[in-house]
N, C-alpha and C positions, 0 to 999 in steps of 0.2 A: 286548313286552319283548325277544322274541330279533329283530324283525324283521329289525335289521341281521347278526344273522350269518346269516339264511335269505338275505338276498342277496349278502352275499359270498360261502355256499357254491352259489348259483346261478350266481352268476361265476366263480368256480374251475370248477365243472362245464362248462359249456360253453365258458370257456376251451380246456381238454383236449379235448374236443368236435372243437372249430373246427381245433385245431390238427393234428387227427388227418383231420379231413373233406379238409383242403388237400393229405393225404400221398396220400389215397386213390382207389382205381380207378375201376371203371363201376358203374351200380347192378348186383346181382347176380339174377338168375336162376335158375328153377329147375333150367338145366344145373350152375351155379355149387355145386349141394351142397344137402343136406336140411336144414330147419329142426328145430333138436331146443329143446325146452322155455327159456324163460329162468333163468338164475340170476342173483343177488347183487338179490335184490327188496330196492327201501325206498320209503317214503312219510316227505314231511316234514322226509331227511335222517335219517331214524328207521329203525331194523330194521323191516321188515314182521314183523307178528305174525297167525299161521295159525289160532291159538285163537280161535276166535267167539267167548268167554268171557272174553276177556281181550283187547279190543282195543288198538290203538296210540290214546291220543287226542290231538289234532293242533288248533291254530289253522290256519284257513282262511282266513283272512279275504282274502287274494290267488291262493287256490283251493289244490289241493292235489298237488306235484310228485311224481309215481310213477315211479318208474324201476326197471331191470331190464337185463343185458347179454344181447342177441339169443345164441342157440348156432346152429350148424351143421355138419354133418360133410360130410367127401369133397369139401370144398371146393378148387378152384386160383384159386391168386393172391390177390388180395386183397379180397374184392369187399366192396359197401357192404349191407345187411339193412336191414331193416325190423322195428319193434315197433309191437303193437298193445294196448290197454289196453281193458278195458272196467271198469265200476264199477256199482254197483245198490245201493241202499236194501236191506235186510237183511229189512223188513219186507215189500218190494215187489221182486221179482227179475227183474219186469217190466218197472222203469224202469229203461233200459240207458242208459248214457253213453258211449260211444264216442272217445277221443283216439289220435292215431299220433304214430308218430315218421321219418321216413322216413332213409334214407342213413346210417346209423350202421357207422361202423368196427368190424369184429368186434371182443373182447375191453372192449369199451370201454362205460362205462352207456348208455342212451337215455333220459334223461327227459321227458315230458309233462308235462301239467298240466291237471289237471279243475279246470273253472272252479267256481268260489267259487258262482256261481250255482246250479248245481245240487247241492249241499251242504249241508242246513240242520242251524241248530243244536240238539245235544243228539241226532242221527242218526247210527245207524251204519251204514258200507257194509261191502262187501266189494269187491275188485278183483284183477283178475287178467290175468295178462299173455300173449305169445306170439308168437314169432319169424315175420317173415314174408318168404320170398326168392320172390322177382318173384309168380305165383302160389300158390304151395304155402305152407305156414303149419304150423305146430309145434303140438302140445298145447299147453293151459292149463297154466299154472303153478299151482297149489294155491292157494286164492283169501287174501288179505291183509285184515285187519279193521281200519276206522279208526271210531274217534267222534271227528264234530265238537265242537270244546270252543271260543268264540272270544270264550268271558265270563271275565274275570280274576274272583276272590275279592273278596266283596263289601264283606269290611272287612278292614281291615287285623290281624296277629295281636297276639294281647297277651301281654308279657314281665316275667314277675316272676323275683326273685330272692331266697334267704331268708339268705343270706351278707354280702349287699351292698346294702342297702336304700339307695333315693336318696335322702332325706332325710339331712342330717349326715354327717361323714368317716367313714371305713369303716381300719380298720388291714390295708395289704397281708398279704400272704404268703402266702394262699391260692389256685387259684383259683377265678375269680366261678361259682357254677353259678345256670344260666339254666333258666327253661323257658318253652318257646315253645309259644303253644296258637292255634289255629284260629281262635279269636274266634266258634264256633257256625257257621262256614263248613265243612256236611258235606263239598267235594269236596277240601279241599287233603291233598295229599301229603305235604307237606314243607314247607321251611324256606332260604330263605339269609339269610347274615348276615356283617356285615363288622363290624371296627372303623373302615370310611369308610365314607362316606355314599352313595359312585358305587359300587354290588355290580355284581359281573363279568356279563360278558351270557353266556348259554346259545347256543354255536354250534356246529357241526359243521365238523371239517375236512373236506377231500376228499385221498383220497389217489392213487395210480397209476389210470391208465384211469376216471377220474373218480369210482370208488367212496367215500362217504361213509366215514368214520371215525367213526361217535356213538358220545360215552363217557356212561355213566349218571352227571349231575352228582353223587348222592349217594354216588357214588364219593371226590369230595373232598372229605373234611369238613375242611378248613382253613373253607369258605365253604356247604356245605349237610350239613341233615339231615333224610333223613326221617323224617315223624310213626310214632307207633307204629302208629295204626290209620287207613284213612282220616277226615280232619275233627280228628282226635287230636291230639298232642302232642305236642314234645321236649325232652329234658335236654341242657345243653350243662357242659362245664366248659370254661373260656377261662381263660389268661393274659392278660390286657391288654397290648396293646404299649409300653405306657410305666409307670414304675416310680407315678407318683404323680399327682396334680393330677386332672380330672375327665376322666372314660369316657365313651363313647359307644357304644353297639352298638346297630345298625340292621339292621333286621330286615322281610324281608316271606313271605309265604308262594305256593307254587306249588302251585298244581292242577296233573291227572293231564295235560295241554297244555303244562304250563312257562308256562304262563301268571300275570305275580305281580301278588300284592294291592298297595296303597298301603302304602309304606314306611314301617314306626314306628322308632321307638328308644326306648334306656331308656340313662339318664345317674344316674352315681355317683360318688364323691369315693373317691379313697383318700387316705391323709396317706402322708408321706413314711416310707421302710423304707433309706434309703440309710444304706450301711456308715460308718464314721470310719476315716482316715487320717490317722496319728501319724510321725511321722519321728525317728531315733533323739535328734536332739539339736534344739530348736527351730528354729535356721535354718542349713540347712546350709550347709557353702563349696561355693562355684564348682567345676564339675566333681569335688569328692570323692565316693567312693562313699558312700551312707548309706544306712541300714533302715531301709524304712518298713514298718508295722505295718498291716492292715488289719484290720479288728471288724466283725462282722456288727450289724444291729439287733436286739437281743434278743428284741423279741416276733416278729421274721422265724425268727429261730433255732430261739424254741421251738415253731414251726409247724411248719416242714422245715429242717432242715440245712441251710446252705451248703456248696455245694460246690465252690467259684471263686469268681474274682473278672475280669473285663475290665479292664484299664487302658489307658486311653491317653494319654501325652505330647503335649505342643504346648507349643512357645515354644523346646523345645530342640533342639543340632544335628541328630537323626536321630529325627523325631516317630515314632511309631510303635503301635497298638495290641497288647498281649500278655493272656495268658492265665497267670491264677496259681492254683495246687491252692489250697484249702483245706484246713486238719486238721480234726481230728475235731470240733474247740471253734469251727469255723467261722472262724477267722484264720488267717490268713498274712502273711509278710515276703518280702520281695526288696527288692533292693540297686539303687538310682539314682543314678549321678550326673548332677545337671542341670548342665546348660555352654550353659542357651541365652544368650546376650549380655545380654539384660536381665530375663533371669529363666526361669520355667519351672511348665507347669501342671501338675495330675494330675488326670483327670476317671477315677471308679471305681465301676463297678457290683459288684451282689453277684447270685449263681446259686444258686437253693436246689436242692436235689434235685425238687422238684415240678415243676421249670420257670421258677416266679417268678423276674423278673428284677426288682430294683432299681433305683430313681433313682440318678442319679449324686451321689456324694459329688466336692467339689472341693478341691484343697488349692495353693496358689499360692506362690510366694517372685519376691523381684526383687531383681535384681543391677545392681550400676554396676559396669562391667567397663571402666570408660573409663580411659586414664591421668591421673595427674596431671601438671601442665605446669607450671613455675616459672621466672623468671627474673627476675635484680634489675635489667638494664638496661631491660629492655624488659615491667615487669609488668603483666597482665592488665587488660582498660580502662583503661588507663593512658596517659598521653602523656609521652615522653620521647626520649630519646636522637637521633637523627638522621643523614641521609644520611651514609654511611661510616662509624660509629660502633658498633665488634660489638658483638652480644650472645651470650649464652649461656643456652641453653635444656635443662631437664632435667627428665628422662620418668621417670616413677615409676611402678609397678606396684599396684592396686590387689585382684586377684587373684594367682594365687601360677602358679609354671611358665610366665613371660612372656621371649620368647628374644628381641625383636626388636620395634624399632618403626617404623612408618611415617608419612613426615610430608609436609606440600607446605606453602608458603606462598601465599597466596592460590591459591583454585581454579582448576585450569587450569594450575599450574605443575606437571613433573613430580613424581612422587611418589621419596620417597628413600627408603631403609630400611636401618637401623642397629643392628647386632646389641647383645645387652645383656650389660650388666656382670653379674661374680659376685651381686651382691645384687638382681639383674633389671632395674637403673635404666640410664638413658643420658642422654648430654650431646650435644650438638650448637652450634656455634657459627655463626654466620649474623649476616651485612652487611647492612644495608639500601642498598639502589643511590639510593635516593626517598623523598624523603616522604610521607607520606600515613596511609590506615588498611591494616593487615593480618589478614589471619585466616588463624594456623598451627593445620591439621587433624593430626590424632593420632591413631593407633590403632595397640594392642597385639598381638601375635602367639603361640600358644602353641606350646610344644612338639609337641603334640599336632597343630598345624594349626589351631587355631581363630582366624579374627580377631576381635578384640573389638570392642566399640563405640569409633566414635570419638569424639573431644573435641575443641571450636571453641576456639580460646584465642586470642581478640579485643584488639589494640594498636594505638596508633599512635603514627608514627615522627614527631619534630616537623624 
């Protein structure tokens, strides 16, 4: 399961390693300074644990990395040290394993690596470390206890729910409480679990002078939890990531190795909990401000209070997601004007106090913002009039607060723009040079800056 992050934190380590070996001196000696005890022990990328009673337990299965930073005192210059490891069966402290490390940059880890071979499963050792400069050698470090563990969990756990049964919809607002059990597999620890199906891998980073950084995963419980007892149990309470339609949570369990069982899941229905949105008058004008009213779902309501609302705009000039209190009766108002050209959406979740979040409520309008375009010489799919022969064209407003129009005849001609009359309309007069077909483009301008949709107003000149 962790494999790949056991070997990116093996590449990070001797990265810093390598980088450090290229900066550094001669091998050291024992004029070089005295070797004192190792510090910063870990196996596995894992704290070394000193309790015989309480060992670290470790997948081996590509043997098992011990490391430790060499000490020394009275040292000059820079010199390179040596560490030595040894490791023994707990039952047998006669079968010695012996690995080194040679040329390590002071301050910096030394890791080895006891082969996998000599490691069996469900075996606990001990191991212990110790600085070594040219001949002279340092004390033992206090020995480090590891059980081999390199068996995942034999079946996968199993997950009920008594809120959210899978059969038939289930009414949001709550949330789903879970329990995760063992499935009769004495050694699991714990628990992860996603709402996706791909659960995060178990890695260690590495930080300064190559020291591991392992954090105990059930430290996050966004994605793990430990069992109460070993083989045991857990409660979870989850918000689902999405307001409605059907759940997934996928789930497997980790023995005391982070080793995990085959992935189950458990899938639920919830129905729909999203709020209504009312606008103060059924369709509002282009760009006027208006109140819209949001409502919570009732049976969401009388579970946990709403206490917000998300909104987000699209279609209009300045899309944007906002944030709206709700009172005490779980609605609120705020004030919109939509000005997008051909209309404008509102997608609107609801926030109970619990956490629950709601599907989105949706509420739409659409606008023809286009001008109108009229002319008796020259009318609309029409054939008439002819080479030198004016006409007269007039722009109307179809929206309100329209300063100015813009027009070309056939594309590719420049564009002209023509300010508007007191009642917002304009006139425009225009010769055809030729016969043929035309197409005058059109589009409105507002006070505010906004251009409107344009309008094809299609003729030909006979």
């Amino acid at each position: 399961m962790s494999l790949g992050a056991r070997a990116r934190a093996v590449l990070a380590s001797l990265g810093t390693l390598g980088l450090a070996l290229s900066a550094a001196a001669s091998p050291a000696s024992a004029a070089d300074g005295t070797p004192t005890t190792p510090t910063q022990l870990f196996n596995g990328y894992r704290h070394c644990s000193t309790d015989a009673s309480r060992p670290s337990y470790q997948w081996t299965g590509e043997g098992l990395v011990v490391e430790g930073i060499p000490g020394i005192t009275g040292s000059t210059g820079n010199p390179l040290v040596g560490m030595r490891y040894q490791a023994w069966p707990v039952t047998d402290p006669t079968r010695i394993t012996t690995v080194t490390r040679d040329r390590v940059p002071l301050g910096f880890e030394a890791p080895a690596t006891l082969p996998a071979g000599v490691l069996a499963e469900g075996q606990t050792y001990a191991w212990q470390a110790q600085t070594v400069v040219g001949s002279a050698v340092s004390d033992w470090s206090a020995p480090c206890y590891v059980t081999v563990d390199r068996t995942r969990p034999a079946d996968a756990p199993t997950i009920t729910s008594p809120n959210y049964p899978p059969d038939g919809w289930n009414k949001g607002g709550e949330p789903v409480a879970f329990t995760l059990s063992a499935g009769g597999v004495d050694d699991v620890e714990g628990f992860e679990f996603s709402w996706q199906q791909d659960l995060p891998v178990i890695g260690t980073s590495i930080g300064d002078h190559g020291i591991p950084q392992p954090v105990d995963p059930y430290a996050d419980t966004k994605y793990f939890k430990r069992a109460d007892t070993l083989g045991g149990s857990a409660t979870l309470s989850l918000v689902p990531p999405n307001g409605s339609g059907p759940m997934t949570l996928w789930v497997r369990s980790l023995d005391r190795a982070h080793n995990g069982s085959a992935i189950t899941s458990y899938t639920f229905l919830v129905s729909s909990t999203a709020p209504t949105v009312t606008p103060a008058v059924p369709k509002p004008e282009f760009g006027e401000p208006t109140g819209f009213t949001f409502r919570p779902d009732p049976e969401l309501q009388a579970k946990s209070p709403v206490v917000s609302y998300s909104v987000r705009t699209t279609g209009v000039q300045n899309d944007r997601p906002f944030e709206v209190a709700a009172g005490a009766d779980g609605t609120a108002t705020v004030d919109l004007a939509l000005d997008g050209i051909y209309g404008g959406n509102l997608q609107v979740t609801s926030r109970s106090a619990n956490g629950w979040v709601s599907d989105a409520a949706w509420w739409s309008i659409s606008y023809d913002t286009t001008p109108t375009v009229a002319s008796d010489a020259y009318p609309e799919n029409g054939s008439s009039g002819g080479a030198g022969v004016p006409g007269t064209f007039t722009f109307a407003p179809k929206v309100k607060d329209v300063v100015s129009y813009t027009y070309t005849f056939n594309n590719g001609d420049p564009e002209v723009t023509v300010p508007a009359d007191a009642d917002h309309s304009a006139s425009v007069d225009w010769t055809p040079a030729s016969d043929g077909w035309y197409d005058l483009t059109v589009y409105a301008t507002t006070r505010s800056g906004v251009q409107l949709a344009p309008y094809d107003y299609f003729f030909t000149v006979n």
